[in-house]
C-alpha positions as CSV (number, residue, x, y, z in Angstrom):
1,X,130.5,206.7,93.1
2,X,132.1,206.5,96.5
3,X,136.1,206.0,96.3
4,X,137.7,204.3,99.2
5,X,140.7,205.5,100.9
6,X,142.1,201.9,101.3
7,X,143.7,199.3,98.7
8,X,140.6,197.2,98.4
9,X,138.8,196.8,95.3
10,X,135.4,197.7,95.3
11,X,132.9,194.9,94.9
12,X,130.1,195.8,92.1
13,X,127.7,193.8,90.1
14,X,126.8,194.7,86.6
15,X,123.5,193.6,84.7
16,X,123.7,194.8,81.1
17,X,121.5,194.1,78.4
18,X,121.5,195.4,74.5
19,X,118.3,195.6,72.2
20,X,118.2,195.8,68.5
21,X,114.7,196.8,66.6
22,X,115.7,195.2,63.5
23,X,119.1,193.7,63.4
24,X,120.9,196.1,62.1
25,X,118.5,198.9,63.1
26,X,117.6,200.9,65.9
27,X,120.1,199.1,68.8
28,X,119.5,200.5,72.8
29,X,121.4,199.4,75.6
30,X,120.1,199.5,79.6
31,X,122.3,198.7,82.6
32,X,122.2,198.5,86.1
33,X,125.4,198.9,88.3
34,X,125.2,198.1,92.4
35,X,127.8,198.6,95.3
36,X,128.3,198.8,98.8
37,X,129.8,201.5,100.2
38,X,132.1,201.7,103.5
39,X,129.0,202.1,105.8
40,X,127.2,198.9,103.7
41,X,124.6,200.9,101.8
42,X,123.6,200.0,98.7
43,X,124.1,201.8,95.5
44,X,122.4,201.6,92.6
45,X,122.8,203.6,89.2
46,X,120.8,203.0,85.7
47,X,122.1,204.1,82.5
48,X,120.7,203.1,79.0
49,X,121.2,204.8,75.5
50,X,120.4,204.0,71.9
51,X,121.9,204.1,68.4
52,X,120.5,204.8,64.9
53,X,122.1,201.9,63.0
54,X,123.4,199.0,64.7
55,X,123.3,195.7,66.0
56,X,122.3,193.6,68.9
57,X,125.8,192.2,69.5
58,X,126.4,195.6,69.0
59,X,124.4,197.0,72.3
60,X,125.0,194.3,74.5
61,X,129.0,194.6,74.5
62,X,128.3,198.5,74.5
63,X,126.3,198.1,77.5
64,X,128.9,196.4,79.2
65,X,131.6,199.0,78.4
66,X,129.0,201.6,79.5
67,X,129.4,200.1,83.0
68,X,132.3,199.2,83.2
69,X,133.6,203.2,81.9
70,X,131.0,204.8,85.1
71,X,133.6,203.0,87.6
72,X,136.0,205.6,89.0
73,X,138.8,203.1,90.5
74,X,139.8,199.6,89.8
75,X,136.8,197.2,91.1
76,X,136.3,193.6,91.0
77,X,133.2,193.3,89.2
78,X,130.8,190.5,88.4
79,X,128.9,191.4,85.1
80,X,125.4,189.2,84.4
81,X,124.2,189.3,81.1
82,X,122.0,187.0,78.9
83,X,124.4,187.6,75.7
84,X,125.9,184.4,74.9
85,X,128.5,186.6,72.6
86,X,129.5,188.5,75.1
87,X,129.8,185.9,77.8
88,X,130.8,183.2,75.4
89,X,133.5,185.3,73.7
90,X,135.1,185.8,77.2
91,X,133.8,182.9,79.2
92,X,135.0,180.6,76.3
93,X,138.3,182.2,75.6
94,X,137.1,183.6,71.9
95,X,138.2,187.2,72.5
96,X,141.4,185.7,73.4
97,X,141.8,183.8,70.1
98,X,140.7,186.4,68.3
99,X,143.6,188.4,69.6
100,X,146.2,186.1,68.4
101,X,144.5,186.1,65.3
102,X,144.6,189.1,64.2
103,X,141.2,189.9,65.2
104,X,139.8,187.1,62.6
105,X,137.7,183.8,63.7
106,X,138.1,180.3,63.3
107,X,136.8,180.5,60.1
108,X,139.4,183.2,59.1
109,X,136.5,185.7,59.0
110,X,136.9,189.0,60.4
111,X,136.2,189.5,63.9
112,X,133.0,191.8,63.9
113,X,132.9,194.7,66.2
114,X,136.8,194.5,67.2
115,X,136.9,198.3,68.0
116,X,134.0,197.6,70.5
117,X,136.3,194.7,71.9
118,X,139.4,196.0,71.8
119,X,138.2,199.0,74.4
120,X,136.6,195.8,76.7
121,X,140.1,194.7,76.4
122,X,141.3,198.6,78.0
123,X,139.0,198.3,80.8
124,X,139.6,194.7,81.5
125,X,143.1,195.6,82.2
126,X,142.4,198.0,85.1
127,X,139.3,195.8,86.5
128,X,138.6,192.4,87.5
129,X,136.4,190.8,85.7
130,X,133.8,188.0,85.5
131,X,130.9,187.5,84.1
132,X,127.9,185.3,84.6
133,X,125.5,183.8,81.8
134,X,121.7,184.8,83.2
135,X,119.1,183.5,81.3
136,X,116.7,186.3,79.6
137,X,113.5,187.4,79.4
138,X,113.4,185.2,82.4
139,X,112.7,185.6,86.2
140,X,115.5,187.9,86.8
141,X,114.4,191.3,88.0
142,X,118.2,193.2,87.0
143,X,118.0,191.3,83.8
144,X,114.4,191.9,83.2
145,X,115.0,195.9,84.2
146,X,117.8,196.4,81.8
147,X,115.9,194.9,79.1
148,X,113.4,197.6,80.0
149,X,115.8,200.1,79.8
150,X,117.1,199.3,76.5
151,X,113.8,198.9,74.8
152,X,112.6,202.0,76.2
153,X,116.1,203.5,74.9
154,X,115.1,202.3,71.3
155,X,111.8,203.9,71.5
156,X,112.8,207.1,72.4
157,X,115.5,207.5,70.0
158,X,112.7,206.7,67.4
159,X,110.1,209.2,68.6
160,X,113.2,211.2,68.9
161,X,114.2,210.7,65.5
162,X,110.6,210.5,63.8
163,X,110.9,207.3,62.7
């Protein structure tokens, strides 16, 4: 990724998505990172990966910590996804609660996946962040292609994995 010599945080968009063939199960997650660089071309990356035994909530926070770990200085990035966990526990101020409370809900419950949120916390610190609910399996041709990438992901790792 291009690095700019100035103070000015990079503008990039992140679409993530996470997949899950059962729930838990095979889990893939797909993403597609974009930024301008100083002449105003357009890049785009795609990354996507997959996981024996895991969740969907699982993959879709993953994918977003995928991202958001490929960025090589402090950007202000605008993350679309279609997870309401992952947007609602940020959008909604969940993952905030959930700090204060020892990592347990508003039913007391344990928070699940806090080692996954706890390194979103890490990178949130040295980014800014916001994120954008897209609806999925929609009309949305990011969304649509990192749903692609994670599927494709799952069936890899199967083939992969003879299952």
């Amino acid at each position: 990724m291009d690095t700019f010599s100035n103070n000015r945080k990079k503008d990039v968009i992140l679409y993530t998505d996470g997949a899950c063939s059962g729930n838990p199960g095979v889990g893939g997650w797909g993403l597609v990172l974009m930024f301008k660089d100083s002449s105003g071309a357009i890049h785009k990356r795609e990354e996507s990966g997959a996981e024996g035994s895991t969740t969907n909530n699982r993959m879709e926070i993953t994918a977003v910590i995928k991202g958001l770990n490929l960025l090589k200085s402090p950007c202000n990035v605008t993350v679309y996804s279609d997870s309401s966990y992952v947007c609602n526990a940020i959008m909604q101020g969940w993952l905030d609660s959930w700090q204060k409370n020892g990592w347990k809900n508003s039913k007391k419950e344990s928070v699940k996946n806090p080692d996954l949120w706890q390194e979103y916390l890490s990178l949130s610190s040295i980014h800014d962040i916001r994120f954008i609910h897209v609806k999925g399996h929609a009309d949305n041709e990011y969304n649509n292609r990192c749903d692609t990438l994670a599927t494709t992901a799952v069936k890899e790792w199967k083939k992969n994995n003879r299952m």
